[in-house]
Gaussian input, Z-matrix of N, CA and C with variables (Angstrom, degrees):
# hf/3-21g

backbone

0 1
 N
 C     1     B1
 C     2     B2     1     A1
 N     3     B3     2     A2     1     D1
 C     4     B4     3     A3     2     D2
 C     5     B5     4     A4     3     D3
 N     6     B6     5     A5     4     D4
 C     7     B7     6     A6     5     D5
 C     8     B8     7     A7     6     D6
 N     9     B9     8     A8     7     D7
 C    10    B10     9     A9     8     D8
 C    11    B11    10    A10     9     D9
 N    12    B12    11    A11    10    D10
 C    13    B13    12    A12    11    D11
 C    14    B14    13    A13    12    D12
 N    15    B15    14    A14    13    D13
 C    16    B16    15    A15    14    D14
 C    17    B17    16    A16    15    D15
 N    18    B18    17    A17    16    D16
 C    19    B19    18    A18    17    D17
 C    20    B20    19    A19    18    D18
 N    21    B21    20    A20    19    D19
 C    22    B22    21    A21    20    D20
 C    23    B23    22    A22    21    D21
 N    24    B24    23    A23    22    D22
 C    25    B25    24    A24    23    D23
 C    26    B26    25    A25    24    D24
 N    27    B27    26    A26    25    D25
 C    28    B28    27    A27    26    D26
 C    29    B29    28    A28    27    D27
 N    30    B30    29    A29    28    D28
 C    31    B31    30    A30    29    D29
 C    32    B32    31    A31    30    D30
 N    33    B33    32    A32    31    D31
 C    34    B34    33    A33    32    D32
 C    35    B35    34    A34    33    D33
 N    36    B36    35    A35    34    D34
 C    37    B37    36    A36    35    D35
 C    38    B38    37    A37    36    D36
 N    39    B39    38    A38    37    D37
 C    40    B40    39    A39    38    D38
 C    41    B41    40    A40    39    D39
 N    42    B42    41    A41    40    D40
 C    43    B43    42    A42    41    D41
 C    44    B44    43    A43    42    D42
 N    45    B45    44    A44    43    D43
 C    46    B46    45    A45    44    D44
 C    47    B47    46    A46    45    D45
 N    48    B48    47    A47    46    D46
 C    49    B49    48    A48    47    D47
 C    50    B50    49    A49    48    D48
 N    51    B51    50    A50    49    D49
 C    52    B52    51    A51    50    D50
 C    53    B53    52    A52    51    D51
 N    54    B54    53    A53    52    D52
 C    55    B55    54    A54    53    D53
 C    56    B56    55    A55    54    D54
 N    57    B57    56    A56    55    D55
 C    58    B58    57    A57    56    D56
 C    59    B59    58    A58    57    D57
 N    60    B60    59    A59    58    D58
 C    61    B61    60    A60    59    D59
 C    62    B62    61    A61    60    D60
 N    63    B63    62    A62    61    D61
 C    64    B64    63    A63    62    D62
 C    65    B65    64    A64    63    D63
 N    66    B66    65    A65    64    D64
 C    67    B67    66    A66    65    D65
 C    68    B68    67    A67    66    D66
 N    69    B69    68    A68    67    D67
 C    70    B70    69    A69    68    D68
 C    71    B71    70    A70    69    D69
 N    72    B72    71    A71    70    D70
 C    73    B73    72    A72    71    D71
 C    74    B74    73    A73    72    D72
 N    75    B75    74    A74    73    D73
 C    76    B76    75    A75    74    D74
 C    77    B77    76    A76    75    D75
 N    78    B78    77    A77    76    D76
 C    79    B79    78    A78    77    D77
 C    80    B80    79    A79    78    D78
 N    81    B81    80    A80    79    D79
 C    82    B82    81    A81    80    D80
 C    83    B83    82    A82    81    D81
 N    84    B84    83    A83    82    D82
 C    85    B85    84    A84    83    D83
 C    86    B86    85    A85    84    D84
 N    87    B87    86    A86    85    D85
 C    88    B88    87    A87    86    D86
 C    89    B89    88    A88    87    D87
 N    90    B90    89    A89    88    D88
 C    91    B91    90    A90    89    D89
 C    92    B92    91    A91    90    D90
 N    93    B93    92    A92    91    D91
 C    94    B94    93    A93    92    D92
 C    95    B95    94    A94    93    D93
 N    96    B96    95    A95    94    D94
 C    97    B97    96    A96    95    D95
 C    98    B98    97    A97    96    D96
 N    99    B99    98    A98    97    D97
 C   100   B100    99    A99    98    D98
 C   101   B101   100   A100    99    D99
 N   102   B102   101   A101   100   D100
 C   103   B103   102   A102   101   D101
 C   104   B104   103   A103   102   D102
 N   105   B105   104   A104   103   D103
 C   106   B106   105   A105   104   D104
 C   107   B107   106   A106   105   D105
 N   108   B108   107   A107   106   D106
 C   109   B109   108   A108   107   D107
 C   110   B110   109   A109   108   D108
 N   111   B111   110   A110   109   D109
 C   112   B112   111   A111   110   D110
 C   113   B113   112   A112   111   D111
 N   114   B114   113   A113   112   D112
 C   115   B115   114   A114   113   D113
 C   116   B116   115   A115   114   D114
 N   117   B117   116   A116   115   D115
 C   118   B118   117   A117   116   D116
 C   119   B119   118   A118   117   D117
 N   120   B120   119   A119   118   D118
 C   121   B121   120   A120   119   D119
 C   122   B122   121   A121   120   D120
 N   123   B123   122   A122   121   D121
 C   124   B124   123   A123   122   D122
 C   125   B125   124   A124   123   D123
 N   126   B126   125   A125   124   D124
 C   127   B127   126   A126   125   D125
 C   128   B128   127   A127   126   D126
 N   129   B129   128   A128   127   D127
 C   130   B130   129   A129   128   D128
 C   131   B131   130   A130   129   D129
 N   132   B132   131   A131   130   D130
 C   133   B133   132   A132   131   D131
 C   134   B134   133   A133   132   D132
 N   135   B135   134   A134   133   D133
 C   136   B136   135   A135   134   D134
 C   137   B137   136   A136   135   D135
 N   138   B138   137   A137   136   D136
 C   139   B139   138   A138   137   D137
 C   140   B140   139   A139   138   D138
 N   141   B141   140   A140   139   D139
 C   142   B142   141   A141   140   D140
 C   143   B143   142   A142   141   D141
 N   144   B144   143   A143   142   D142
 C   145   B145   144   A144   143   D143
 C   146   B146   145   A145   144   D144
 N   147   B147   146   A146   145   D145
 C   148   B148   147   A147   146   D146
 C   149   B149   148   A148   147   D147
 N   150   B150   149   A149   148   D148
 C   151   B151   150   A150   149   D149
 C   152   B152   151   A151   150   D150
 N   153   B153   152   A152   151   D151
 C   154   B154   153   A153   152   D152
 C   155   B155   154   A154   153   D153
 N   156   B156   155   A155   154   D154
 C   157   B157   156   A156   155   D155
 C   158   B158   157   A157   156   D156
 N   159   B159   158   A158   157   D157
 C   160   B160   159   A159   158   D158
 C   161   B161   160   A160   159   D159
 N   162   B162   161   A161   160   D160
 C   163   B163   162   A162   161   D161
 C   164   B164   163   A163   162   D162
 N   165   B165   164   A164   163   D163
 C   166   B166   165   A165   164   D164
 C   167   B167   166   A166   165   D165
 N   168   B168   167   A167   166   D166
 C   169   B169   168   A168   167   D167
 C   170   B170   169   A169   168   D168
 N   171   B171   170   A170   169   D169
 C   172   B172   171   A171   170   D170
 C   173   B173   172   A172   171   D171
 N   174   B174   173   A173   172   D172
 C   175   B175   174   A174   173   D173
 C   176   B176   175   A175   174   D174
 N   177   B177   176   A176   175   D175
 C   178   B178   177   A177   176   D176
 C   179   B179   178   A178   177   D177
 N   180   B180   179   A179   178   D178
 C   181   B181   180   A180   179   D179
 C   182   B182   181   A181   180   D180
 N   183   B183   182   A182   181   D181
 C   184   B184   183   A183   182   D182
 C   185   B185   184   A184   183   D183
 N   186   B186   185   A185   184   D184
 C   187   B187   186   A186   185   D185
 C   188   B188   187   A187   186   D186
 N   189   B189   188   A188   187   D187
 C   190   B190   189   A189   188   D188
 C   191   B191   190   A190   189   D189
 N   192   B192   191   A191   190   D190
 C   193   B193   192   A192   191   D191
 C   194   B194   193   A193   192   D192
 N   195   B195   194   A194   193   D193
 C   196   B196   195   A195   194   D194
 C   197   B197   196   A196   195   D195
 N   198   B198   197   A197   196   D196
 C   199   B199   198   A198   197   D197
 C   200   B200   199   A199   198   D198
 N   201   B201   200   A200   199   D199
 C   202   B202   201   A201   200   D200
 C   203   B203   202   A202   201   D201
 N   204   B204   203   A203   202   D202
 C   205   B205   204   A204   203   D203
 C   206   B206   205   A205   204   D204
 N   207   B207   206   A206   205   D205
 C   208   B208   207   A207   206   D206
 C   209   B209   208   A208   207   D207
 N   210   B210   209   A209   208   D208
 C   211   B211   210   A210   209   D209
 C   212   B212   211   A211   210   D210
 N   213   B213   212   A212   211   D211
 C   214   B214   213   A213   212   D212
 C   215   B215   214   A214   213   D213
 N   216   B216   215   A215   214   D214
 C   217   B217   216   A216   215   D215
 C   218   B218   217   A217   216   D216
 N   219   B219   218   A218   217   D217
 C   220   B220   219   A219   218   D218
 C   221   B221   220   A220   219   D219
 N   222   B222   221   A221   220   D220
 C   223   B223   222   A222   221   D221
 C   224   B224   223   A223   222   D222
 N   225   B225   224   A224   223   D223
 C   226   B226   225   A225   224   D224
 C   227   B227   226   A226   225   D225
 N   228   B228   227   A227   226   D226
 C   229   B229   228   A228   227   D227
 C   230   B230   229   A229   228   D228
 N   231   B231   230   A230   229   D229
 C   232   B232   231   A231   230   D230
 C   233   B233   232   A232   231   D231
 N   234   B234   233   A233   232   D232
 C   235   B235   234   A234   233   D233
 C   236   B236   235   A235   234   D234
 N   237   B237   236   A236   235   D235
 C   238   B238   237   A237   236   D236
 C   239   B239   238   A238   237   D237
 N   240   B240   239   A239   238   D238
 C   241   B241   240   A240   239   D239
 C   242   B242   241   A241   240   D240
 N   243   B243   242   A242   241   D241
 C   244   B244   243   A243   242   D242
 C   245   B245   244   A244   243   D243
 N   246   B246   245   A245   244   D244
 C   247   B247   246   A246   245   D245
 C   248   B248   247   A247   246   D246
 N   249   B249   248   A248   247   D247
 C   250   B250   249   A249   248   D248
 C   251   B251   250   A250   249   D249
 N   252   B252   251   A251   250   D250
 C   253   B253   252   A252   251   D251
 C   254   B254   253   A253   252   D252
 N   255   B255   254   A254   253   D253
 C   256   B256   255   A255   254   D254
 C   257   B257   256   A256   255   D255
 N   258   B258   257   A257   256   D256
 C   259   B259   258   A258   257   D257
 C   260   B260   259   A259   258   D258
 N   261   B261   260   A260   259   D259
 C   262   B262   261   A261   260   D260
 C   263   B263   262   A262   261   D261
 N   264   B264   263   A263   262   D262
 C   265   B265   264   A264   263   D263
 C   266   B266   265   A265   264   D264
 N   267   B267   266   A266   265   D265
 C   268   B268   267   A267   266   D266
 C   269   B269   268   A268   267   D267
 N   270   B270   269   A269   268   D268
 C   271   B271   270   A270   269   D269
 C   272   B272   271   A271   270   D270
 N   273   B273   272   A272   271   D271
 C   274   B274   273   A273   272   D272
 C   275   B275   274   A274   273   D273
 N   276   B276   275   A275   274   D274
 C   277   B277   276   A276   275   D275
 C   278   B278   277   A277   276   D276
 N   279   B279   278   A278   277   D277
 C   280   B280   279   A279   278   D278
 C   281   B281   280   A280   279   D279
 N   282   B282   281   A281   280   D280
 C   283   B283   282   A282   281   D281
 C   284   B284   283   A283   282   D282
 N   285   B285   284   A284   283   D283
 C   286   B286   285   A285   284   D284
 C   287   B287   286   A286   285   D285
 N   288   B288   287   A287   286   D286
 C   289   B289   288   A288   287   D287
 C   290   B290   289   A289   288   D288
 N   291   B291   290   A290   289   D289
 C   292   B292   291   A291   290   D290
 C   293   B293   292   A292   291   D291
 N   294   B294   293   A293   292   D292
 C   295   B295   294   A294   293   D293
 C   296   B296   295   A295   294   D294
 N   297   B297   296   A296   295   D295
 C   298   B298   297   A297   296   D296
 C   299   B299   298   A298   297   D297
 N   300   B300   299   A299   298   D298
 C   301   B301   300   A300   299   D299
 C   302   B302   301   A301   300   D300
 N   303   B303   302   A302   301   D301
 C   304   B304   303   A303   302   D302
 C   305   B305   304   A304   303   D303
 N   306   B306   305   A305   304   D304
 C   307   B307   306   A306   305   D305
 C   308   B308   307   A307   306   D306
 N   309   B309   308   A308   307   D307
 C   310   B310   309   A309   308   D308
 C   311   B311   310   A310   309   D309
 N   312   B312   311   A311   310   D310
 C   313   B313   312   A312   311   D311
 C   314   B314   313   A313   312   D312
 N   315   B315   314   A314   313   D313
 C   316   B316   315   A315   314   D314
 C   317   B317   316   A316   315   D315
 N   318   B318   317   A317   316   D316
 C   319   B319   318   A318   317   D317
 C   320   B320   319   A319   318   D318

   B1=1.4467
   B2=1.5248
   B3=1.1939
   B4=1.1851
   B5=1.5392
   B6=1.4253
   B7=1.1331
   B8=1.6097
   B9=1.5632
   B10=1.3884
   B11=1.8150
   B12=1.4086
   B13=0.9512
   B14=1.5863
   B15=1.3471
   B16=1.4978
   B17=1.9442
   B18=0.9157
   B19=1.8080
   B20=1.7258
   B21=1.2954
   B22=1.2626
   B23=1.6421
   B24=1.1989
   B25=1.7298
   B26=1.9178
   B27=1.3570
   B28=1.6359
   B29=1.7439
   B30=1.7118
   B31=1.3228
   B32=1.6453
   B33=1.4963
   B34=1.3496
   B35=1.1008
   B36=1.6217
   B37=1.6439
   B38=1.2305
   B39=1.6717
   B40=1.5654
   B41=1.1237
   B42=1.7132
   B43=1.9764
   B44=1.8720
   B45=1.2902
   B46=1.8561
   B47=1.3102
   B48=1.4414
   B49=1.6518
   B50=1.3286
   B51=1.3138
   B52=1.3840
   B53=1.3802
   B54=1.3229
   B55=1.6784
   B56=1.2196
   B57=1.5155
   B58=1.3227
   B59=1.5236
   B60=1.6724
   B61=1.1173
   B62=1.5589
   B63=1.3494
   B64=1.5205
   B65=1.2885
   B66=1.4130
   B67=1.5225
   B68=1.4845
   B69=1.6543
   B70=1.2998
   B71=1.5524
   B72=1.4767
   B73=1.2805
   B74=1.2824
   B75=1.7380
   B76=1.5222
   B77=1.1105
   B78=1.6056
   B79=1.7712
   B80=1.8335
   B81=1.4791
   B82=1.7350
   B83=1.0776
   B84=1.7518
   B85=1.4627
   B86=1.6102
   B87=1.4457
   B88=1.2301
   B89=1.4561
   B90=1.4853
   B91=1.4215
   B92=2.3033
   B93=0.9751
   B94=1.2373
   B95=1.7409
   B96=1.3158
   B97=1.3269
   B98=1.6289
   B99=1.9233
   B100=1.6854
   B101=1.5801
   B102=1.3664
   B103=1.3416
   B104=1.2569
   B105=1.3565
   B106=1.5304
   B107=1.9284
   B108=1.4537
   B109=1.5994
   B110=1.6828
   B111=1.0054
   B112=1.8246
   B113=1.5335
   B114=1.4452
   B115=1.2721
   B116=1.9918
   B117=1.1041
   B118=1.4412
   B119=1.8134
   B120=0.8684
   B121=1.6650
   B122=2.0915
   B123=0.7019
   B124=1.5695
   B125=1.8237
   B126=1.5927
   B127=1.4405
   B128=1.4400
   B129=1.3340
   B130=1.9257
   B131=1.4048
   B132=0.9836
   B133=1.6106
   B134=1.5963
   B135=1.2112
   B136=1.5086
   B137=1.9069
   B138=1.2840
   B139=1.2978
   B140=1.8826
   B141=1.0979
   B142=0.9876
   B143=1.7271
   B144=1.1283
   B145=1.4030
   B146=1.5945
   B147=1.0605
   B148=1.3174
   B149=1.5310
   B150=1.3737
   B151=1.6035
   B152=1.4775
   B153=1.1140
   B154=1.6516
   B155=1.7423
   B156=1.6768
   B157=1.2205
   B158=1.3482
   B159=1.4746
   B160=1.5576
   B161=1.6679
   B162=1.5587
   B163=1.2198
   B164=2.1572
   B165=1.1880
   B166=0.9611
   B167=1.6202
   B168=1.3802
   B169=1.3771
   B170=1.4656
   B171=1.5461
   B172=1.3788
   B173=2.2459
   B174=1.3805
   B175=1.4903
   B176=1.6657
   B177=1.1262
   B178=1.6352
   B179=1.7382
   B180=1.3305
   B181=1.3665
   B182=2.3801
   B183=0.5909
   B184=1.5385
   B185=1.5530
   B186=1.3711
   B187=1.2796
   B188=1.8015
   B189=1.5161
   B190=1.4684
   B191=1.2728
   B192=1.3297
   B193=2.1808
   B194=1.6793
   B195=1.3223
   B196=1.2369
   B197=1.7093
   B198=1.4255
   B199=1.5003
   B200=1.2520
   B201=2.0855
   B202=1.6311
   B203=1.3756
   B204=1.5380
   B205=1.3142
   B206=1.8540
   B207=1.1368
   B208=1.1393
   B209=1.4992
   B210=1.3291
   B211=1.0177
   B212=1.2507
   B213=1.3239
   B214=1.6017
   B215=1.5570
   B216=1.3711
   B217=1.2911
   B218=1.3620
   B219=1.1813
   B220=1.6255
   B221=1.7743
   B222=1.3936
   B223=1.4011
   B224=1.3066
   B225=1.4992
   B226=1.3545
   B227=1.6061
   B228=1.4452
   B229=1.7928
   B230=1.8137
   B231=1.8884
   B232=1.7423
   B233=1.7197
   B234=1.1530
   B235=2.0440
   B236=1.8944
   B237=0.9492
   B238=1.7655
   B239=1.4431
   B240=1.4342
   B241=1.4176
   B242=1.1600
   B243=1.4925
   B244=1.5746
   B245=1.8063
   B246=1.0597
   B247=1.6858
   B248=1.5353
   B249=1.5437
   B250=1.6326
   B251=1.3299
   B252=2.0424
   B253=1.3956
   B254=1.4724
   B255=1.5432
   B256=1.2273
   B257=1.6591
   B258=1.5172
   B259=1.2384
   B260=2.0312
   B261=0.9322
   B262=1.6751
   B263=1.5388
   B264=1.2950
   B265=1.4270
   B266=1.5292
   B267=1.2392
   B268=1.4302
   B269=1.3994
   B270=1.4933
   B271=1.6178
   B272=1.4883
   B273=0.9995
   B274=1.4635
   B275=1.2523
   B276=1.3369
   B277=2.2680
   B278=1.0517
   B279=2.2034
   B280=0.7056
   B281=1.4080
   B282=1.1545
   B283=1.5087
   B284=1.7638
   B285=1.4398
   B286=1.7714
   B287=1.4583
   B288=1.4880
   B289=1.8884
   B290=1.8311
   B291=1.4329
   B292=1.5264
   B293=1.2394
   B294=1.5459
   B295=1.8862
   B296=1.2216
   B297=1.3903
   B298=1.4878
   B299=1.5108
   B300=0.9829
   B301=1.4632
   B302=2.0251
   B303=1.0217
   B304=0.9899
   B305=1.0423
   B306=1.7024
   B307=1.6275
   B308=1.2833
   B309=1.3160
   B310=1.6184
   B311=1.8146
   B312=1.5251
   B313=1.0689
   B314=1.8304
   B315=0.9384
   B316=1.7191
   B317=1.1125
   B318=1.4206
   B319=1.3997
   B320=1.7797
   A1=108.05
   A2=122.57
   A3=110.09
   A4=106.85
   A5=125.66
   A6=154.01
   A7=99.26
   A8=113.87
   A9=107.11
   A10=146.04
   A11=116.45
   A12=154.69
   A13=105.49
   A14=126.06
   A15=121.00
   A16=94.98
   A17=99.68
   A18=103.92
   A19=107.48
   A20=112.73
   A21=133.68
   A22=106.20
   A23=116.03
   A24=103.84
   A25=92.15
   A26=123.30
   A27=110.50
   A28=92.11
   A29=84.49
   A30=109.89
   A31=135.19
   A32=122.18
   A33=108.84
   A34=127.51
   A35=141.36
   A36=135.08
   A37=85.92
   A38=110.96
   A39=154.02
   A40=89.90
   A41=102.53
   A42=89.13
   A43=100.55
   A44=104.97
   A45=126.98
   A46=120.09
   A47=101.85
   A48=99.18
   A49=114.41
   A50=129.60
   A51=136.98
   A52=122.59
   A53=132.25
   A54=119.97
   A55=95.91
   A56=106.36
   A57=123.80
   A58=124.17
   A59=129.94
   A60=114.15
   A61=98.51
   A62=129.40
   A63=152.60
   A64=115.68
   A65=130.34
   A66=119.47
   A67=111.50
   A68=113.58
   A69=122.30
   A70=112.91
   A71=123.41
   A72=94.00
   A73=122.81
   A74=115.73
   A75=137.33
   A76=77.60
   A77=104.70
   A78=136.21
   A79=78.38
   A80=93.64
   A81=96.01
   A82=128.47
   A83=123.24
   A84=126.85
   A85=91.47
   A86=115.09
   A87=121.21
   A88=129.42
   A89=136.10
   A90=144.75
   A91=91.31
   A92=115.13
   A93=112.65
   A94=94.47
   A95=123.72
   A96=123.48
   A97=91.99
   A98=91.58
   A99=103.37
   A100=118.63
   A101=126.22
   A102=151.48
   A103=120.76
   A104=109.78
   A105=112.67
   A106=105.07
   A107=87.24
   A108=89.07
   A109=112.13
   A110=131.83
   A111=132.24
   A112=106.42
   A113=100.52
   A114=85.69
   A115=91.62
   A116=116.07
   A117=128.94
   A118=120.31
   A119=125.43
   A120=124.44
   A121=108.50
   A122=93.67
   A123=113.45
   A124=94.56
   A125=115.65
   A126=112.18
   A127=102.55
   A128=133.51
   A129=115.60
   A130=105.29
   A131=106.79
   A132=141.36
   A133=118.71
   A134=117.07
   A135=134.01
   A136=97.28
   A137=103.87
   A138=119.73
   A139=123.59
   A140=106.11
   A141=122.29
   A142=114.47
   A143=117.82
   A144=122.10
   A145=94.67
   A146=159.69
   A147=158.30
   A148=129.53
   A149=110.00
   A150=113.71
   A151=109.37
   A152=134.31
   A153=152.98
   A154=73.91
   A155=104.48
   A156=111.75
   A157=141.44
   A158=113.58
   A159=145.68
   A160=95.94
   A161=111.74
   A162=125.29
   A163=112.52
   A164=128.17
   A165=130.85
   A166=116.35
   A167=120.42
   A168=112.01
   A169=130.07
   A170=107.77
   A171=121.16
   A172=110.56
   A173=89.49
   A174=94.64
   A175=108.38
   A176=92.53
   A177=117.79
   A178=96.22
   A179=118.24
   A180=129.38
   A181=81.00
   A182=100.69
   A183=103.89
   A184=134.54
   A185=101.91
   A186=132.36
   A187=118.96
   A188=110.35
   A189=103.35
   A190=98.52
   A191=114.23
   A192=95.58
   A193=117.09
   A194=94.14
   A195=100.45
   A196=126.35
   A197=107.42
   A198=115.87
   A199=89.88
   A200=71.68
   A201=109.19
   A202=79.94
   A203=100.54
   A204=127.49
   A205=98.48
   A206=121.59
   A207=136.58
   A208=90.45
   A209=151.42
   A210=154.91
   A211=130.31
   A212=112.00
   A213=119.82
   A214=112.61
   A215=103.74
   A216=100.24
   A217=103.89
   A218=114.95
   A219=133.50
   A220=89.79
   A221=112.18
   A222=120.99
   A223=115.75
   A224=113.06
   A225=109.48
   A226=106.78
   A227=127.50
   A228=128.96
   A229=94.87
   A230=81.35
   A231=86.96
   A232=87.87
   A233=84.74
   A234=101.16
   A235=98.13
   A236=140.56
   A237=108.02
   A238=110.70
   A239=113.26
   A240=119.13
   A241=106.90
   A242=145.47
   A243=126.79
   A244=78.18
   A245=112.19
   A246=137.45
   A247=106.75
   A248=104.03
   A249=124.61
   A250=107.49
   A251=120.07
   A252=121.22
   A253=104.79
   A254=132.42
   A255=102.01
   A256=77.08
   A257=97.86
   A258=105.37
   A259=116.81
   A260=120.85
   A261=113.96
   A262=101.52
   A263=118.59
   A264=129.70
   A265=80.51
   A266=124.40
   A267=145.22
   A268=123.41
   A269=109.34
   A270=119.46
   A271=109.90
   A272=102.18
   A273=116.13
   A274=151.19
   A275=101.36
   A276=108.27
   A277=105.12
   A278=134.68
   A279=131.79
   A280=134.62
   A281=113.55
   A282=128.32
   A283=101.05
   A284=106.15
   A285=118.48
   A286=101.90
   A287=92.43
   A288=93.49
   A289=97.81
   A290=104.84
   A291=116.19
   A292=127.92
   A293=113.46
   A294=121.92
   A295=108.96
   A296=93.29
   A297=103.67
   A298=132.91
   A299=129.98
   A300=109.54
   A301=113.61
   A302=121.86
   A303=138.02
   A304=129.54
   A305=150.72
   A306=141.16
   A307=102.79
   A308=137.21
   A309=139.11
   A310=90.74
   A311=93.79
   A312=92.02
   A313=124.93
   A314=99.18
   A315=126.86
   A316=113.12
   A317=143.99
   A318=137.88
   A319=87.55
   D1=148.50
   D2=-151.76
   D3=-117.45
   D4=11.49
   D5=172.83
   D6=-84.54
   D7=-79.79
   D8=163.59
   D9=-65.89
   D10=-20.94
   D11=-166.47
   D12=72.85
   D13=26.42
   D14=-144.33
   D15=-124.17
   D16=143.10
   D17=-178.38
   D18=-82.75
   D19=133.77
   D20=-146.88
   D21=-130.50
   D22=134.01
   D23=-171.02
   D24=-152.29
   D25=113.03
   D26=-178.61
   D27=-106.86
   D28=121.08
   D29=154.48
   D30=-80.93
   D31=94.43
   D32=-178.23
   D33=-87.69
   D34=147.99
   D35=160.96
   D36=-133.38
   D37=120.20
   D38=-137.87
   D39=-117.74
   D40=-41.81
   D41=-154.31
   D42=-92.58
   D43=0.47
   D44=169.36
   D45=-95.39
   D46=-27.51
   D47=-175.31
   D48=87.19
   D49=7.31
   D50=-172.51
   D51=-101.98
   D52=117.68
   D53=171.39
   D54=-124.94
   D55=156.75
   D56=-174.70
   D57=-137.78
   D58=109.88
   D59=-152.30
   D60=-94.33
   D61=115.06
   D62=-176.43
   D63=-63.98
   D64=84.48
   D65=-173.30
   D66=-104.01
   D67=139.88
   D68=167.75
   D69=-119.24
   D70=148.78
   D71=160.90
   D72=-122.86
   D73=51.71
   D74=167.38
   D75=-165.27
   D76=149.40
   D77=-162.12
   D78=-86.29
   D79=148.04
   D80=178.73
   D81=66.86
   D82=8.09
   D83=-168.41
   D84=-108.27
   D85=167.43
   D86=173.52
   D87=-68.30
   D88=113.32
   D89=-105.27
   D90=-108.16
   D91=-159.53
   D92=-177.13
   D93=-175.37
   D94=144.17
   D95=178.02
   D96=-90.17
   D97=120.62
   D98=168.90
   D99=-101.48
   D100=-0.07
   D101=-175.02
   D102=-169.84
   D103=143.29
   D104=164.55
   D105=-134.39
   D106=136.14
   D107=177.89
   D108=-121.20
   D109=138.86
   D110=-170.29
   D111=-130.16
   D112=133.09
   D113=172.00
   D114=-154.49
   D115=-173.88
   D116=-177.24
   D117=-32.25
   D118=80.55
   D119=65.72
   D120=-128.41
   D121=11.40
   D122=-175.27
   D123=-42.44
   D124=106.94
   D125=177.10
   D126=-92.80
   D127=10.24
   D128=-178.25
   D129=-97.29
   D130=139.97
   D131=-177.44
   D132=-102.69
   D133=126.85
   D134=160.54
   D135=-20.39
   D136=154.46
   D137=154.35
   D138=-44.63
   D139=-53.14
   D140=174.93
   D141=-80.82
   D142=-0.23
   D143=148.39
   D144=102.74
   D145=13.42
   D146=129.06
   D147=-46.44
   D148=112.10
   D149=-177.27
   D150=-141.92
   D151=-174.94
   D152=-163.76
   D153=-47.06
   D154=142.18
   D155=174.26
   D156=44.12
   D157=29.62
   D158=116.77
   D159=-24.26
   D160=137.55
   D161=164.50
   D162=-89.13
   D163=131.41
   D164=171.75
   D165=-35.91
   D166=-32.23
   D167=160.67
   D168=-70.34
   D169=-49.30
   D170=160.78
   D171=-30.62
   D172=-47.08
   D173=-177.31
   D174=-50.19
   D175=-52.46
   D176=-158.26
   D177=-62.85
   D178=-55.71
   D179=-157.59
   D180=-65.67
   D181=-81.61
   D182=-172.92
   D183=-35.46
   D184=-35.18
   D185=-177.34
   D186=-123.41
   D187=18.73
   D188=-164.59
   D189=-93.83
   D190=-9.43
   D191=170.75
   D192=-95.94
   D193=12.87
   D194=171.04
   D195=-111.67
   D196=13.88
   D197=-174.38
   D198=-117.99
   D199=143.37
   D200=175.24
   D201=-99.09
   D202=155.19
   D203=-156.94
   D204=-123.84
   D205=-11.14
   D206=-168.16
   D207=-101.16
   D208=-70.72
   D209=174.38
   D210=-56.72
   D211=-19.18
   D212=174.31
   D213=-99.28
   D214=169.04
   D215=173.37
   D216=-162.99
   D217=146.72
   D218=-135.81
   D219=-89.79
   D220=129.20
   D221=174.62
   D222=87.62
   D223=-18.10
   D224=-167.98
   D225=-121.69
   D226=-57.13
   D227=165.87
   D228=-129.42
   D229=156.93
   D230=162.86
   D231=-121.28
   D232=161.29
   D233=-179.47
   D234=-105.79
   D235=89.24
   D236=160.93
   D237=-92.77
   D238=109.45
   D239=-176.81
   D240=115.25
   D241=-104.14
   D242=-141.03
   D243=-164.84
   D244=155.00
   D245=138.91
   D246=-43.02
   D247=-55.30
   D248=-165.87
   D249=-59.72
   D250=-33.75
   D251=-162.67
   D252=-174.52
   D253=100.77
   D254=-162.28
   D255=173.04
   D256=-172.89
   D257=-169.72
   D258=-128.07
   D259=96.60
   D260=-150.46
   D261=-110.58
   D262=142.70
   D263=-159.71
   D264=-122.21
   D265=136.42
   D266=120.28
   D267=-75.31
   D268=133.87
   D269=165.73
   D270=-106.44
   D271=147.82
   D272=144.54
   D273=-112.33
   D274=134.22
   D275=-156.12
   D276=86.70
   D277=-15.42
   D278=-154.24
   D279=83.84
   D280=12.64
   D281=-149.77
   D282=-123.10
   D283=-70.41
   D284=-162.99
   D285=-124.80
   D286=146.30
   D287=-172.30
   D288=-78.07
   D289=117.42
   D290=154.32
   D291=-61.44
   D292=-28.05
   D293=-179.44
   D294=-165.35
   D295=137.71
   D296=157.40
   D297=-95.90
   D298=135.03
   D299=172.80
   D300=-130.14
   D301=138.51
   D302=-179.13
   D303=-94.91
   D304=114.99
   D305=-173.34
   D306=103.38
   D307=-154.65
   D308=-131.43
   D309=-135.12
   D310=119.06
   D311=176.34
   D312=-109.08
   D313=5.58
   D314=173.49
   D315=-133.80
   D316=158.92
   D317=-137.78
   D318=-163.44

């Protein structure tokens, strides 16, 4: 990938709801999870107990000293932490988180 210079391979389980972004940094070397993204039917939940269909407040109440406010945007993702490294909830309609994703989502 040419953002990281680092070899990149996404693993999906569809019927889990789970993807996993696979990092090496030599093609064929042993890989390291650089992201994780979840989405429907995926039942695991944040530490703090938030998963697929979490209400956007629920987000907020748990995670609100941890949002960048510059990166999020109201109804649509919350950022806690960075674009760069962090943990970002998407809703949908604006309402319930559709996905989670975990690790760096801009490079």
């Amino acid at each position: 990938m040419g953002a990281d210079g680092e070899y990149h391979q996404h693993w999906k389980y569809a019927d889990c709801g789970i993807e996993l972004d696979m990092v090496s940094v030599k093609k064929g070397r042993p890989k390291r999870i650089g992201a994780i993204t979840v989405t429907t039917p995926c039942s695991l939940q944040t530490t703090k107990g938030l998963r697929i269909g979490s209400t956007e407040q629920e987000v907020n109440k748990a995670y609100g000293h941890f949002k960048n406010q510059e990166e999020s945007e109201q109804f649509e993702s919350f950022v806690a932490g960075s674009i760069f490294g962090g943990l970002i909830f998407k809703f949908k309609q604006g309402k319930k988180v559709d996905s989670i994703f975990i690790g760096a989502g801009a490079e």
